[in-house]
N, C-alpha and C positions, 0 to 999 in steps of 0.2 A: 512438374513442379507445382507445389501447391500457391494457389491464388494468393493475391495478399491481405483478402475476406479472410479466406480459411485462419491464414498464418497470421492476422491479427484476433479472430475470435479464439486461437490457442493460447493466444501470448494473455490475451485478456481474461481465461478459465484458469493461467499460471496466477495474474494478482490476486484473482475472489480468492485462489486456493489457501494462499500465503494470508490475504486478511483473515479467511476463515479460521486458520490456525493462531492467527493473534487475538482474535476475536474468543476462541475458548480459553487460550490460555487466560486472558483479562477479565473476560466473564466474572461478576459476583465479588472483585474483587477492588473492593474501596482505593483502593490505593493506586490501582493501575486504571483507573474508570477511562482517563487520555485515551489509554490505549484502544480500549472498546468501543468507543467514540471514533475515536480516528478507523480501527476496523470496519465499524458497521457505516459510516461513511463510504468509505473503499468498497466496500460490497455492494451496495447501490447503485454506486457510481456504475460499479460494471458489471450490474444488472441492466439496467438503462442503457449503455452503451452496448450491450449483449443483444439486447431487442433491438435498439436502431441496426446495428450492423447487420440482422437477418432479413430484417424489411430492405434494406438498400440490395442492390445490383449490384453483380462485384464489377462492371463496368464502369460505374458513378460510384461505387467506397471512397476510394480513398478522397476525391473530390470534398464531395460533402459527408466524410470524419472526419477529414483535417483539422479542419476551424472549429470543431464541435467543444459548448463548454465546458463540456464534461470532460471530455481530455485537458482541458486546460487545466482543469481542479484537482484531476490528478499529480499533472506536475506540480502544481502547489504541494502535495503530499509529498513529495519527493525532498520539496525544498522546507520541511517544519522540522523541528530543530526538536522533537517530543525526546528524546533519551536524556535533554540536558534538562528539562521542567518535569521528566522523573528525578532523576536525582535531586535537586533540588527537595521537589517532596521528599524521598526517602529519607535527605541528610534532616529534616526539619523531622519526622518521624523519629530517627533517635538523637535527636539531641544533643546534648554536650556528654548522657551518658553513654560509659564505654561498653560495648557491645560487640567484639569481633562475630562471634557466630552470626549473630542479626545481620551484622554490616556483610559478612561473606557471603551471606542470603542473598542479601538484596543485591548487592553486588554482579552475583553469578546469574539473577535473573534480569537485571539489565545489558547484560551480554547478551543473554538468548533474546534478548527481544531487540537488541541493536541488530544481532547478525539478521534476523528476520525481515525487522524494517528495511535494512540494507538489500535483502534480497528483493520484498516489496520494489523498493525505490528501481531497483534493478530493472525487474521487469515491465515497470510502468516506462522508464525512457525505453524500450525496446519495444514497446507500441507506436512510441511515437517515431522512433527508428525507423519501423515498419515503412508508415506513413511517408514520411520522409524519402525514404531507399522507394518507394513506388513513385514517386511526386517527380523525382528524376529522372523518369524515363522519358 
């Protein structure tokens, strides 16, 4: 069975993976700027938590990751509420006029970035899982 090093530095190359796809898709685009923000946040994050977690012993990981604030920061990603301060924008972008093609747009890509956020958020509590499900032994 792999360590719970290993099986958190996997879980943690799953979030970069998921921000890095929110992060192109958002790229360059005024409207979604939240998103790229919140991505490239996320990717820091666990870059930094990528390089602590190599420096530590998988002896002493879980110990000193537990309390780490970077994981904390994550769960805050988990818990921002970014699909509903998109909409928001988008409905303020068209206006009172009617617009179905636009609004089905916009619409269809606040889905794809909810399911994604959603996967995001997924795999950030399943580090802390990690954590946790080691802590109890």
């Amino acid at each position: 069975m792999k360590s719970i090093k290993k099986r958190f530095r996997i879980q943690l190359s799953g979030v970069a993976e998921v921000a890095g796809e929110l992060l192109r898709l958002s790229e360059g685009v005024d409207l979604m700027r939240p998103v790229a923000v919140l991505a490239e946040e996320v990717l820091q994050t666990c870059q930094g938590l990528d390089r602590k977690a190599e420096n530590l012993h998988k002896l002493e990981f879980v110990e000193q990751m537990s309390g780490d604030d970077a994981l904390l920061h994550l769960d805050e990603v988990v818990d921002n509420d970014l699909i509903s301060s998109l909409e928001e924008q988008f409905a303020k972008v068209l206006g009172e006029a009617p617009a179905p093609p636009i609004e089905t747009l916009l619409q269809q890509i606040l889905d794809k970035l909810e399911k994604k956020l959603a996967i995001m958020s997924q795999c950030i509590q399943q580090l802390g899982g990690l954590l946790n499900e080691a802590d109890s032994f």
